[in-house]
C-alpha positions in Angstrom: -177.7 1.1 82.2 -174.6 0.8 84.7 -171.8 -1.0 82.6 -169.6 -1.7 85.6 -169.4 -2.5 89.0 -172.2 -4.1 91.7 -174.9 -3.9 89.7 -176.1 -7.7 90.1 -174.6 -10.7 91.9 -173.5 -12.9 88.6 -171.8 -9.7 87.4 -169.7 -9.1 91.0 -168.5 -12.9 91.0 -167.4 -12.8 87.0 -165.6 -9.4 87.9 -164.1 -11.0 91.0 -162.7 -13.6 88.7 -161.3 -11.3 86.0 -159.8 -9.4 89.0 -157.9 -12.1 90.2 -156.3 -13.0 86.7 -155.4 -8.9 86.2 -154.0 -9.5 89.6 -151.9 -12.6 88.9 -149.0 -10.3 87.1 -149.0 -8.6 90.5 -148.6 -11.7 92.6 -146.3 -12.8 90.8 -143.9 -9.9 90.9 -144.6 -9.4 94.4 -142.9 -12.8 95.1 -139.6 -11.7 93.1 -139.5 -8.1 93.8 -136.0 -8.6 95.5 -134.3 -7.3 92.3 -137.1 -4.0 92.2 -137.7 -0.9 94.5 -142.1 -0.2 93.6 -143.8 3.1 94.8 -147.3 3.7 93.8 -148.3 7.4 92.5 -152.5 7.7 92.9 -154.9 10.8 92.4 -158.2 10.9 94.5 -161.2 13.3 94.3 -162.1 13.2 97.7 -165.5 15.3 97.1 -166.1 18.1 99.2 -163.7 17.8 102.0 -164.8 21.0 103.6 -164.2 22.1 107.0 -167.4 23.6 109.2 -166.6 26.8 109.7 -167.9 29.7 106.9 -165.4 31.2 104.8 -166.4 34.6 104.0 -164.7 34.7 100.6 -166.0 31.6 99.5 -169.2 30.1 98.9 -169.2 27.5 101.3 -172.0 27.9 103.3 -173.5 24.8 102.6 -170.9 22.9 104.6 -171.8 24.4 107.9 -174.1 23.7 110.6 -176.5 26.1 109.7 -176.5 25.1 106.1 -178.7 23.4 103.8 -177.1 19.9 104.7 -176.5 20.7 108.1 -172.7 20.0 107.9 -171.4 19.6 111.3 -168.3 18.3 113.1 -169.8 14.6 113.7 -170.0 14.4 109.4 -167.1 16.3 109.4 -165.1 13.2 111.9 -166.9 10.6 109.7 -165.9 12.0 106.1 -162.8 12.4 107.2 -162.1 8.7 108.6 -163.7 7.3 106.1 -160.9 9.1 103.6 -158.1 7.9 105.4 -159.7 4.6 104.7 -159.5 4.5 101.4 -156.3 6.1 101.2 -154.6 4.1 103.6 -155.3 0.8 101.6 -154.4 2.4 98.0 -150.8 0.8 96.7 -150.4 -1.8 99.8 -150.5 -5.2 97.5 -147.1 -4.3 96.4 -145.7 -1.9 99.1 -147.0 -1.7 102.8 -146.2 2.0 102.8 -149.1 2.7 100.2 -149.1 5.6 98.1 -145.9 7.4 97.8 -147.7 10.3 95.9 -151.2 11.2 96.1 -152.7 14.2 94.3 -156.7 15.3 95.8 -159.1 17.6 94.5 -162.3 18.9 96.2 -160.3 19.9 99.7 -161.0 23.2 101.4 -158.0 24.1 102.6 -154.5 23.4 103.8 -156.6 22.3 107.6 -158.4 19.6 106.2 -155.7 18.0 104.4 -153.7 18.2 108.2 -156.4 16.7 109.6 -156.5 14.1 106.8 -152.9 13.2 107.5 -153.1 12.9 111.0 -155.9 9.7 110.6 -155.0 6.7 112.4 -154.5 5.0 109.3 -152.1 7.4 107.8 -150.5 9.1 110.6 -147.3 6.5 110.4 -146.6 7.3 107.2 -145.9 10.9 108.0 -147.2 12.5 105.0 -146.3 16.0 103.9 -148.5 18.6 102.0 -148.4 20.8 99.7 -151.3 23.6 98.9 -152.4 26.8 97.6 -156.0 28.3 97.4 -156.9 29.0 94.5 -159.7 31.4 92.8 -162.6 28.5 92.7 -166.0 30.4 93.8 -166.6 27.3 96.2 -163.1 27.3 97.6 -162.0 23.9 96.5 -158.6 23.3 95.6 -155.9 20.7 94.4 -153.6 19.4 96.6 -150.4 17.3 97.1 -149.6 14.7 99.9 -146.0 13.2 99.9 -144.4 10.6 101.7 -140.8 12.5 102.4 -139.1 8.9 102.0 -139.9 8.8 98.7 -140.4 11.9 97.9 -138.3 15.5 98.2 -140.2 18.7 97.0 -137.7 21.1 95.7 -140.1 23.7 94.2 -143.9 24.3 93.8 -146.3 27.0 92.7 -150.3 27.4 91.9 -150.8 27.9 87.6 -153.5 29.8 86.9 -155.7 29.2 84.5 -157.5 31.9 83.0 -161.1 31.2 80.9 -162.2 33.7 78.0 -164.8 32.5 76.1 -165.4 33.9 72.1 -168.5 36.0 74.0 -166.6 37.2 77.1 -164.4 40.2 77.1 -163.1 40.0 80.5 -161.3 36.0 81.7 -162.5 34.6 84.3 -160.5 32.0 86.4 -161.2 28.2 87.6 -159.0 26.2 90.0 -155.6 26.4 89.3 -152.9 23.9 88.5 -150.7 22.9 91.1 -147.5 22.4 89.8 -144.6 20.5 92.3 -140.7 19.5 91.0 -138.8 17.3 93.4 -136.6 14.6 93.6 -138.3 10.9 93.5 -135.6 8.5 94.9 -133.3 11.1 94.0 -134.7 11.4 90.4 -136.1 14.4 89.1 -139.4 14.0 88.9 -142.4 17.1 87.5 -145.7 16.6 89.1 -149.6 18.6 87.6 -152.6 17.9 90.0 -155.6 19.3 88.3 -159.5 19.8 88.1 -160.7 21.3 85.4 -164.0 23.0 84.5 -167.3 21.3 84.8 -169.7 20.5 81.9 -172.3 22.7 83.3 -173.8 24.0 80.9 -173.5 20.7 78.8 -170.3 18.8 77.4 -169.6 20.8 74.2 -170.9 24.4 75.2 -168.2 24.0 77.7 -165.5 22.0 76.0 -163.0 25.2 75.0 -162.9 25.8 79.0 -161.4 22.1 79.5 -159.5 22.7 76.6 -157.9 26.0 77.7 -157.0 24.3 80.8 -155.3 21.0 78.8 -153.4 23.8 77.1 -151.8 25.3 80.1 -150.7 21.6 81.4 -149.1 21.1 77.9 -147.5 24.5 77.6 -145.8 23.8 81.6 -144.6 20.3 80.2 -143.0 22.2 77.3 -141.6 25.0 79.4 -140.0 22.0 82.0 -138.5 19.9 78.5 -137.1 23.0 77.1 -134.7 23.2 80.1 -134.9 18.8 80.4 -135.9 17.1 77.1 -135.8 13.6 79.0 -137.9 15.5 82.2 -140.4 12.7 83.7 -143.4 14.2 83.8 -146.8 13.7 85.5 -150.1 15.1 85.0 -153.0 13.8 87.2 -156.4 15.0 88.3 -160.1 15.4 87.5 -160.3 16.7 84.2 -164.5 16.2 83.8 -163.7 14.5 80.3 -162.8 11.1 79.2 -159.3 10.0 77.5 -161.1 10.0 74.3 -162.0 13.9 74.6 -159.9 16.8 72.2 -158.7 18.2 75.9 -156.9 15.0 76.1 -155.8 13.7 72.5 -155.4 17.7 71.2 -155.0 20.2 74.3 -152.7 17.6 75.8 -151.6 15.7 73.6 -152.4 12.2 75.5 -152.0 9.2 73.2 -153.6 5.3 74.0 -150.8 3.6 72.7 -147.2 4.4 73.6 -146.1 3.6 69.9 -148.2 6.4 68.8 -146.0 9.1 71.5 -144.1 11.5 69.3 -142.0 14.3 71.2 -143.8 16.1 73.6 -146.7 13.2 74.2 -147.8 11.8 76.8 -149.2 8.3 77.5 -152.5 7.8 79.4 -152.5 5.5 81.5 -156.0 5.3 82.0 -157.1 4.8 78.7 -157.2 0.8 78.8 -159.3 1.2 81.8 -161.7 3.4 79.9 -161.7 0.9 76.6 -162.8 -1.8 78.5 -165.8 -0.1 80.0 -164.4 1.0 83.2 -164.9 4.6 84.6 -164.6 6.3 88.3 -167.7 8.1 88.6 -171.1 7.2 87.3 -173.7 10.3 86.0 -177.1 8.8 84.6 -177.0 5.4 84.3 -173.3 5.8 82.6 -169.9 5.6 83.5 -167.2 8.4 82.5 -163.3 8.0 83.3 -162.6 11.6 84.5 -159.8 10.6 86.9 -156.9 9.8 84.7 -152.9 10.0 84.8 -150.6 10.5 82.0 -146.5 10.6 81.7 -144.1 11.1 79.6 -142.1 8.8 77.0 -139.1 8.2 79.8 -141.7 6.9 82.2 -142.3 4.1 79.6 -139.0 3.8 77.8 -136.7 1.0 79.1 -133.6 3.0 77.4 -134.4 6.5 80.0 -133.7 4.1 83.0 -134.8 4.9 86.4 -138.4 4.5 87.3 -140.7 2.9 84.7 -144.5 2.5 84.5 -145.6 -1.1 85.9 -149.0 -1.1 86.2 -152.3 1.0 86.1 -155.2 0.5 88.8 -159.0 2.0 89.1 -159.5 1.5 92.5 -163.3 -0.6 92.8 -164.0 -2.6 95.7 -167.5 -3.5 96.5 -167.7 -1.5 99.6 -167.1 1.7 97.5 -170.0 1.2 96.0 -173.8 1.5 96.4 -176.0 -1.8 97.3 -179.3 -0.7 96.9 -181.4 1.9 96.4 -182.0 4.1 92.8 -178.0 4.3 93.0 -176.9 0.8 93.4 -173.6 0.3 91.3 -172.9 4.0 91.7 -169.7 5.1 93.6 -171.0 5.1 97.3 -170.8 9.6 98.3 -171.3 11.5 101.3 -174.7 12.6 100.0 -177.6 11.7 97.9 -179.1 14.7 97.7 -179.2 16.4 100.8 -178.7 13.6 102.4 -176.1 12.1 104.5 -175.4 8.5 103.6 -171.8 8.7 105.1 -170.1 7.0 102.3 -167.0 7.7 100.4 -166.9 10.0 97.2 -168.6 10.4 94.0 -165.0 9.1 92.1 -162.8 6.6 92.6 -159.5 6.8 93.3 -156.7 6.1 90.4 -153.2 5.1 90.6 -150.1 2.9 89.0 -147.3 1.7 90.4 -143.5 2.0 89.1 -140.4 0.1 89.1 -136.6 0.7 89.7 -134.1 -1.4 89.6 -132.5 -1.3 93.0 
């Protein structure tokens, strides 16, 4: 059974109350924040935000109007809004400007992400992109979406990430890594948005293709600390396992504790969330964390200065989540099946906010 979320209306007003004491540390700096600049950094799966046209190199034909869920611009308008929605309200109980940083998976192209940007409800904030395709059979892709008064990008590029089984003899690929450096409030900040392989094929038959993918984030951390030892470093995505998986405590090296880091470590920052029963997407009757960020020791060590790790957030209202039906509790999607229920996505968005002293 569902662990979390709507499922019944005792459960909704207990979580409402043990929401409001998590919150109270957040009220409370929010009334004395004159001594602190806060930016929030989040990462989204926004599930399948394709366009309607068919992309002869991809298979995509599902998202068209002529496909099997009859994919058309009205859906197209809807999804889309309904993004913004979401996206828009992510980070504003400590800043009004939202999410400084927002990584996304499961976007077509560079189009829908313009489109995204120019919603109502994020239009103001002016948000910049950055994108490659990569090699996914479906065409889906990680992206980046900035705020530039937060936020400079100085350089970027796509990592590949190439699979090779023990019974393959030729790799195959699966969405790359998008890697951006830039200047955060002038500070040097390293940025990884990911998605890594499925479990198709079921959890451990396809654990060495996560892992393979872990190990490519860790050797691009290493590359960035040989040239920066103290470089702050984010990686962020879908990585279709939980913090407690080898890809994360092995390929990655993410650790639950910060007195646990050693060099080269990273912290998770959603691994409290996923202890105490908390996941962002739900897969029979059981929740999974697969949305998670991690940094590095100077993003949690007082003595490195400059911006620090406040607080980590699953983001779980009620209205992103079914009411009824053989979902209820689930994370309210776009489809059940084929079809439309015009909600949200099949994950829910992460993120954490940071401090610097101004």
């Amino acid at each position: 059974m569902l662990s979390f979320a709507a499922v019944n209306p005792d459960f909704m007003r207990k979580t409402c109350f043990f929401l409001a004491i998590a919150l109270f540390p957040l009220l409370a700096f929010a009334q004395k924040n004159d001594e602190y600049k806060v930016a929030a950094i989040g990462f989204y799966n926004l599930e399948n935000l394709f366009d309607t046209i068919d992309s002869p190199n991809t298979n995509d034909i599902d998202f068209t109007p002529g496909g099997r869920l009859l994919w058309n611009t009205e859906k197209y308008v809807s999804k889309q809004a309904n993004m913004a929605k979401v996206i828009s309200l992510l980070g504003t109980e400590l800043n009004p400007d939202g999410l400084a940083i927002l990584g996304v998976a499961e976007i077509e192209n560079q189009k829908v992400l313009e489109d995204l940007v120019a919603q109502e409800p994020l239009k103001a904030r002016n948000y910049k992109i950055v994108h490659y395709d990569s090699p996914d059979e479906r065409g889906i892709d990680c992206g980046l979406l900035y705020n530039p008064r937060y936020f400079t990008v100085l350089g970027s590029r796509a990592v590949p990430v190439a699979l090779k089984s023990p019974k393959d003899t030729v790799a195959d690929y699966t969405r790359d890594i998008l890697y951006v450096a830039g200047r955060f409030d002038g500070e040097p900040l390293h940025i990884m948005v990911c998605h890594w392989p499925s479990r198709r094929g079921g959890e451990k038959a396809s654990e060495w293709s996560r892992m393979a993918a872990a190990r490519r984030c860790r050797e691009v951390a290493d590359s960035v600390r040989q040239h920066d030892p103290e470089a702050k470093i984010i990686i962020m995505g879908d990585l279709n396992d939980d913090p407690n998986n080898k890809s994360l405590t092995d390929g990655v090296g993410a650790k639950a504790e910060i007195d646990d880091m050693k060099t080269g470590d990273f912290y998770n920052l959603m691994y409290s969330h996923f202890k105490n029963g908390n996941g962002t997407l739900a897969y029979r009757d059981a929740w999974n964390l697969f949305d998670q960020i991690m940094v590095t020791r100077p993003f949690v060590n007082k003595k490195s200065g400059g911006w620090q790790v406040y607080k980590s957030l699953v983001f779980n209202e009620p209205w992103l989540l079914q009411t009824e039906g053989a979902f209820k509790g689930y994370p309210f999607r776009t489809f059940v099946g084929d079809i439309f229920i015009n909600g949200y996505s099949d994950h829910l968005p992460v993120y954490f906010f940071a401090l610097k002293k101004k």
